[in-house]
N, C-alpha and C positions, 0 to 999 in steps of 0.2 A: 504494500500500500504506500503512497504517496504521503510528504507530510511537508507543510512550508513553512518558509521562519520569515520573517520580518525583518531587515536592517534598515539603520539610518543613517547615512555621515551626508554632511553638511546637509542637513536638510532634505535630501533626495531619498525616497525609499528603496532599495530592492526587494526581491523575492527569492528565495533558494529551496527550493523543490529535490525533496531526497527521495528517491526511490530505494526500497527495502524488501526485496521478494527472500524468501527461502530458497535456499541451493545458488544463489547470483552477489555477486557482489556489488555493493550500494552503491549508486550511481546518482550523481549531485550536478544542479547544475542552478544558474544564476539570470534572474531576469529582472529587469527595470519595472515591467506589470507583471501585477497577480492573475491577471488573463491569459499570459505568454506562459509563463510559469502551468499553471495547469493545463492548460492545451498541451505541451511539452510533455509531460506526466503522466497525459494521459496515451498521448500517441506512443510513449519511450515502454509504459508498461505492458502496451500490446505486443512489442514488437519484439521483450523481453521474452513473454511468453510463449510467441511463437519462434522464436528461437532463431530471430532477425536481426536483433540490436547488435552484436559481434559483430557481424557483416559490415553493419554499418559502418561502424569505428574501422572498420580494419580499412575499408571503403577511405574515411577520411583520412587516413593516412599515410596512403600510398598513393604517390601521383601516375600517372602513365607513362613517366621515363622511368621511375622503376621498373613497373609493368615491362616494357621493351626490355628492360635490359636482362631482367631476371629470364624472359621468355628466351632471348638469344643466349644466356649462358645454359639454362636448363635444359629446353625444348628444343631450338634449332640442331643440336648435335642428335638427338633421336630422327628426326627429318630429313635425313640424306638426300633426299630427291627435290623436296620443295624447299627445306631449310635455309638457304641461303638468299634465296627468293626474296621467302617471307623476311629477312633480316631486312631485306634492302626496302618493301615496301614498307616496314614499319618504320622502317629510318623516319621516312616521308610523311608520317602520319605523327611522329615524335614533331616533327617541326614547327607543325600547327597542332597539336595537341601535348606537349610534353609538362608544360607547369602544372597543366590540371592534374584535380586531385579525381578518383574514379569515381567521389560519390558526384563531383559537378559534369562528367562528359554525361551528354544528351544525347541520343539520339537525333533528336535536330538538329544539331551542330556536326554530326558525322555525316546525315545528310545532307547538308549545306556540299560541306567539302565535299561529297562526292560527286554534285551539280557541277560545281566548280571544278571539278579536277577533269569532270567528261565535257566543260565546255571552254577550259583552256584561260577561264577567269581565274589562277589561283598560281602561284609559284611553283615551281618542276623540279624534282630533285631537294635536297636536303640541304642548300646553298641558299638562304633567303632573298640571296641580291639578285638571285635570278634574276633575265626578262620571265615577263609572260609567256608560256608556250601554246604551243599550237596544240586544237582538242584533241583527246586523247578517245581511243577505241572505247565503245561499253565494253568489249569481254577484257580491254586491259582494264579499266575501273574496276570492275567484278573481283578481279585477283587479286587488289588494294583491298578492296572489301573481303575475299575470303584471308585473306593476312590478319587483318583485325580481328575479325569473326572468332579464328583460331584462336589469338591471343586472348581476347578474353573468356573464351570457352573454358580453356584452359585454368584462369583466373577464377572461374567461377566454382568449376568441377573437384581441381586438384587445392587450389590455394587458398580457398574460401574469401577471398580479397570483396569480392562485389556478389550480390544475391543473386542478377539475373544477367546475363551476354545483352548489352543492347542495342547488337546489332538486329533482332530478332524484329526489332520494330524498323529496321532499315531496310527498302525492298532494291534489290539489285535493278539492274538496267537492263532495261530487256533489249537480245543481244541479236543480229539477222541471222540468217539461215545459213548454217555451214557453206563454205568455199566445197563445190565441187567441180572438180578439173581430172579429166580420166585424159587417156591415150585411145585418141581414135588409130585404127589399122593402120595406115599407113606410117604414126608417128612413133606407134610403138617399134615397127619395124626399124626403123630409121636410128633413133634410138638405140635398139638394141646394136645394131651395127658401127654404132661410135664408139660406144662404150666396148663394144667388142677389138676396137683397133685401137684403143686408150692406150698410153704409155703405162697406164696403170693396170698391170695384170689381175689385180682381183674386182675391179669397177663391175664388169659383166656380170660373173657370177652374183655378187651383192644386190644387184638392179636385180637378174632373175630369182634370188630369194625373196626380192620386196615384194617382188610382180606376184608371185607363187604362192606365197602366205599370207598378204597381207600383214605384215611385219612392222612396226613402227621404226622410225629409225634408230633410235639407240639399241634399237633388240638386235639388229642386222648389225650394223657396225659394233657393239658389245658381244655378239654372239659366242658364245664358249661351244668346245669340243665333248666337253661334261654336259652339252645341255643337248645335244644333236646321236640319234641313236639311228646310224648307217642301216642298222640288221633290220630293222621293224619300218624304218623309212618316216619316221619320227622327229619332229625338234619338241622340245616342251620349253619356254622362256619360262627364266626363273625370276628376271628386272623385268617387271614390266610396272606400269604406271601405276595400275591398282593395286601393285604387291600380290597379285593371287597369281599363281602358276598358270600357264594355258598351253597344252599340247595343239599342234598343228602337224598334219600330215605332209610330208617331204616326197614329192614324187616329181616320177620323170626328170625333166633338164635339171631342174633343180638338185635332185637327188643324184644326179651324177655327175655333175660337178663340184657337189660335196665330195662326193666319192673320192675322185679323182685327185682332189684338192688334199683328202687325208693321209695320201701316200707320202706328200712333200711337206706335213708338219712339222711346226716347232717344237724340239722337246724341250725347249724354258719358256713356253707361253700354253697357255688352256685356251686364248683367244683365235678363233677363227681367222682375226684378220688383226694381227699383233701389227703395231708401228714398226717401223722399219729402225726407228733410233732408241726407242724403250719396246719391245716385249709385253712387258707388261701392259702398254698402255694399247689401247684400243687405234685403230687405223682411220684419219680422216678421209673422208673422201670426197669433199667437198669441192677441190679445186680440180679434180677430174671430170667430177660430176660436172661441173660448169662450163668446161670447156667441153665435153662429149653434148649438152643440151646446143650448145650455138652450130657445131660440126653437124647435130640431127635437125636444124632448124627448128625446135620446139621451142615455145614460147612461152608465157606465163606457165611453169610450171615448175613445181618443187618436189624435192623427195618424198615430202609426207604423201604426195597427190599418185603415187606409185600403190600407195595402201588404199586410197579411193579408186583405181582402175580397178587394183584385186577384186574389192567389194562389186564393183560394177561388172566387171564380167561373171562374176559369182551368181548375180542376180539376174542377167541377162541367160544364162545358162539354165535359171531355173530353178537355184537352190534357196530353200526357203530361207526365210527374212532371221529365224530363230537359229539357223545355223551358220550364215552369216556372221551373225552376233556373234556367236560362241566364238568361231575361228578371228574374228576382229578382237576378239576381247573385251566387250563392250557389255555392261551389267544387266543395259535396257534396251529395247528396242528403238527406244525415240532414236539412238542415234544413224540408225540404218534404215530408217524410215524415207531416208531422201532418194533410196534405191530402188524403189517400189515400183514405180514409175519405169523404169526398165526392163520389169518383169511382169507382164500381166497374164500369161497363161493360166494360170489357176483364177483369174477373174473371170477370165473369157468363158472357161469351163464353168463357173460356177452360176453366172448368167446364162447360159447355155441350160442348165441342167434347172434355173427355175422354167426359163422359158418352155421350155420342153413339159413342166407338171404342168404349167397353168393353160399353154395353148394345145399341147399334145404334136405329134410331129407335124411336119407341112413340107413335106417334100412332093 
């Protein structure tokens, strides 16, 4: 229960409002009115009870360059993949939010700046003297926004700092419809004959594994000899984005220029396609790749768009939308749904086969 005392110096009242529960420790606090004071008392004793008022304090006491910093020395090291990332976006959200304390960030104020960051009204980069830059993508906002999101997720789950993530009331930016860029026949062709006469002897083979599995790039260029099973005709990726395993089947071209390729392995590298100057490290192939795209005359086109041909001929072929999925690696279907459109034989059948109850044949 609550209990208030009266003071006077020079003539001015205050009020000091103690709160006294069982099992908590008494918590005091001072106000100029006796109306401030119980309002106070009454809100602090609810919050006690339900087992909110910790938060709070712990809220006012840590500002959000704590928050960053403790996240990059804690968390960023468990995050290999996005870790460094996230380091750098939160730099940038440190800039314009680092004095505050966690219990004053707002959710309107994070969405303020994210207006501003997708409309090029706000400073770039973690250097305040910046100019102004130029707007920035929604799916790059989004990944500022999943940087934060993290960090205080985090804050809320593991370190009790703040009671609820407030990004939860922040709605991302809604983002357009994936880039898709396939290799029509002829360009695939062309293509594959650059790269086949590339100074770079393993360009070809890598291009037809991307073509073949739909493979991401760091799966191809990371590729291990531990991860690829000759006998069965098998790769299973063990890096891939979402951390879950996913076998793909290894046939034809593909599989026999693995083959072929495992007669002349490194025995001080596990990598498929080891650097030439470390072993260890993995093979760029970036500046072959560029110059084999100008010798094919293909144009707007990038390595990832090698893993949207796969899905595209997958689909044109006739393989359903669900296995697709699986072999892309993908959790849901929404992301293979821009495929559909390339395959519509089982539509054709399935309007075929109402038409056929409802009118009966008409031949």
């Amino acid at each position: 229960m609550a209990s208030f005392q009266k003071r006077e110096k020079n003539g001015k009242p205050s009020y000091t409002a103690k709160i006294r529960i069982k099992g908590h420790k008494p918590v005091f606090n001072t106000f100029d009115r006796l109306t401030d004071a119980r309002d106070w008392a009454a809100k602090t004793e609810t919050e006690i009870k339900e087992g909110l008022y910790k938060n709070i304090i712990e809220a006012q006491r840590h500002t959000f360059t704590e928050l960053v910093e403790r996240f990059k020395r804690d968390v960023v090291p468990r995050k290999p993949k996005v870790g460094k990332e996230y380091a750098r976006q939160l730099e940038w959200w440190r800039t314009h939010l680092g004095d505050l304390t966690l219990n004053n960030l707002s959710s309107a104020r994070i969405s303020e700046l994210r207006d501003q960051l997708a409309n090029g009204t706000v400073k770039w980069g973690t250097n305040l003297k910046e100019k102004k830059t130029d707007k920035r993508s929604h799916a790059t906002v989004n990944r500022y926004l999943a940087a934060l999101s993290s960090a205080f997720g985090i804050a809320v789950k593991e370190w009790q700092w703040i009671d609820e993530n407030p990004m939860r009331r922040v709605s991302k930016l809604k983002e357009p419809r994936g880039r898709v860029r396939c290799l029509n026949e002829e360009e695939r062709e062309r293509l594959l004959a650059a790269c086949k006469d590339s100074v770079n002897p393993h360009l070809y083979m890598a291009v037809v594994l991307a073509l073949s599995t739909g493979a991401r790039q760091q799966e191809v260029w990371g590729l291990r000899w531990s991860e690829v099973n000759l006998e069965r005709g098998l790769i299973t990726f063990t890096e891939t984005k979402n951390d879950e395993l996913r076998s793909v089947p290894l046939e034809n071209l593909a599989h026999e220029l693995l083959l072929e390729h495992s007669k002349i392995k490194k025995i001080d590298s596990d990598l498929v396609f080891p650097s030439k100057k470390n072993p260890k490290v993995r093979h760029d192939f970036r500046d072959p790749w560029n110059k084999a795209l100008v010798v094919a005359e293909v144009e707007d086109f990038r390595w990832h768009d090698l893993r949207h041909s796969c899905a595209s001929y997958l689909a044109m072929n006739g393989v359903p939308m669900r296995s697709i999925a699986e072999i892309l690696g993908h959790k849901t279907l929404s992301m293979v749904q821009r495929y559909t459109h390339l395959s519509t034989e089982h539509l054709k059948e399935a309007v075929s086969d109402m038409n056929q109850k409802m009118f009966g044949s008409r031949s």
